[in-house]
N, C-alpha and C positions, 0 to 999 in steps of 0.2 A: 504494500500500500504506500502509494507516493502524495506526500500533500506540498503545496509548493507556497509561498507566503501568505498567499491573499487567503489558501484554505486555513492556515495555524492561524490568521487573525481572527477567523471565523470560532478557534476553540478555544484561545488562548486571550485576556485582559491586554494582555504588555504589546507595549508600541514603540517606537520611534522613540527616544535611543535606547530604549530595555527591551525589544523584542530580539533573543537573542538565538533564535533558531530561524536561519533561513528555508530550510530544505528538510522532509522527512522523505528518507528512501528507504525502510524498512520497518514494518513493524507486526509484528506476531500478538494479535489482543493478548493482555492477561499475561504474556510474557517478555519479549524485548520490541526496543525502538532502535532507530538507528539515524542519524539526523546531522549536519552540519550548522556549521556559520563560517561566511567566508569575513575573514578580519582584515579590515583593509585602516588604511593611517587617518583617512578622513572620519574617524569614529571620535568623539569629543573628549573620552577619556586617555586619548595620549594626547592631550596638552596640557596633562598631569603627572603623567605615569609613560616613561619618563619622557621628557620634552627631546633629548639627546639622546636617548637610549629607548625606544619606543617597547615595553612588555606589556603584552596584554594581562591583565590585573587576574590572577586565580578565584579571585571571589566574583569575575564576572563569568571565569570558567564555571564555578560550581551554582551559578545563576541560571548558566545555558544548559548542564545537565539537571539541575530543576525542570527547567521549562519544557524540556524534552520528555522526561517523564511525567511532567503536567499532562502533554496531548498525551500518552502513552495510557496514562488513568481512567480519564476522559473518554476518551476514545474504546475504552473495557468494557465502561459500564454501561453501555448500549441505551445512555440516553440521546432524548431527541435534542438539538437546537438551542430552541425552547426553553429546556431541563434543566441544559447545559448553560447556558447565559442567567441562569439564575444561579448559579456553584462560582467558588473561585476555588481554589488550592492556595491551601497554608503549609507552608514551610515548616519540619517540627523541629528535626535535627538536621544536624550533621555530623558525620562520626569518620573518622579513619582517615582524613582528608589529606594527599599528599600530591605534592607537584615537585614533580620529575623531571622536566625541559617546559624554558621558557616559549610559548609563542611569544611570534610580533607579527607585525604587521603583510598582509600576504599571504601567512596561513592557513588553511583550510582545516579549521576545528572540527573535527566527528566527534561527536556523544554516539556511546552505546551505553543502552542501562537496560537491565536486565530486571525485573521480578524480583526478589526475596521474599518477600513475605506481603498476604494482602489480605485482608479483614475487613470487610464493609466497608467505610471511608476511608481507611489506615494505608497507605501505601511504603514498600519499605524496600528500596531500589537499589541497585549496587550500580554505580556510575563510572563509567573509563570514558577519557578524552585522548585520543591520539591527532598528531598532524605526520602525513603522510606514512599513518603506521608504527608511528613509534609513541609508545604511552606518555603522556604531558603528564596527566591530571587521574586521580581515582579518591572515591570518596562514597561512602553508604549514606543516600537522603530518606529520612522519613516524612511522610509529608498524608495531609489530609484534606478532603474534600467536603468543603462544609457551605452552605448554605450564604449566600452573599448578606 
């Protein structure tokens, strides 16, 4: 299942500059997603991080395997539209969080998050970020889907 920006705006709150998943290219309900962002310089937070050393920020990594597992959720629980525009997903944890190789800018972020564990609203995700195959980022989200 491919959804392309215009369809994750359709399932996902976050926009313009926090919408941090461009592309879903795989996803098995109920168990993994698979999804990018292409990082480019014109993004506002490297006129922070750093001005001369351009890193894309880990906490915007573990932002975009959020958001990927947002649709990933979403997308499970075979609600309509409708349903789904009245839910957000809250953030509960994060546990285990490690970053491995910096991106910067020109990178092509993949999120893969996988299932662990899932319970009515509870969702409890194990997260990898690779660019070009090689693991950046990994990190276990807990996160739930609660009524806006």
């Amino acid at each position: 299942m491919i959804y392309n920006v215009t369809e994750i705006q359709k399932i996902l709150p976050h926009r313009y500059p926090f919408l941090l998943v461009d592309r879903i290219t795989a996803m098995t309900k109920d168990e993994m997603i698979v999804g990018y962002k292409n990082v480019s310089i014109s993004e506002p937070v490297f006129q922070g991080h750093f001005p001369d050393h351009p890193i894309y920020p880990g906490v915007m990594i573990l932002e975009g395997m959020a958001q990927a597992g947002g649709i990933l959720a979403f997308q499970s629980m075979e609600m309509s539209e409708t349903e789904a525009a009245q839910k957000v997903v809250y953030f509960m944890s994060i546990d285990k969080a490690k970053f491995r190789h910096p991106v910067k800018p020109g990178d092509k972020l993949e999120y893969r998050m996988t299932v662990a564990k899932h319970k009515g609203s509870i969702w409890v995700l194990e997260g990898k970020a690779y660019v070009d195959d090689i693991l950046v980022s990994e990190a276990e989200l807990k996160a739930m889907i609660v009524d806006k």
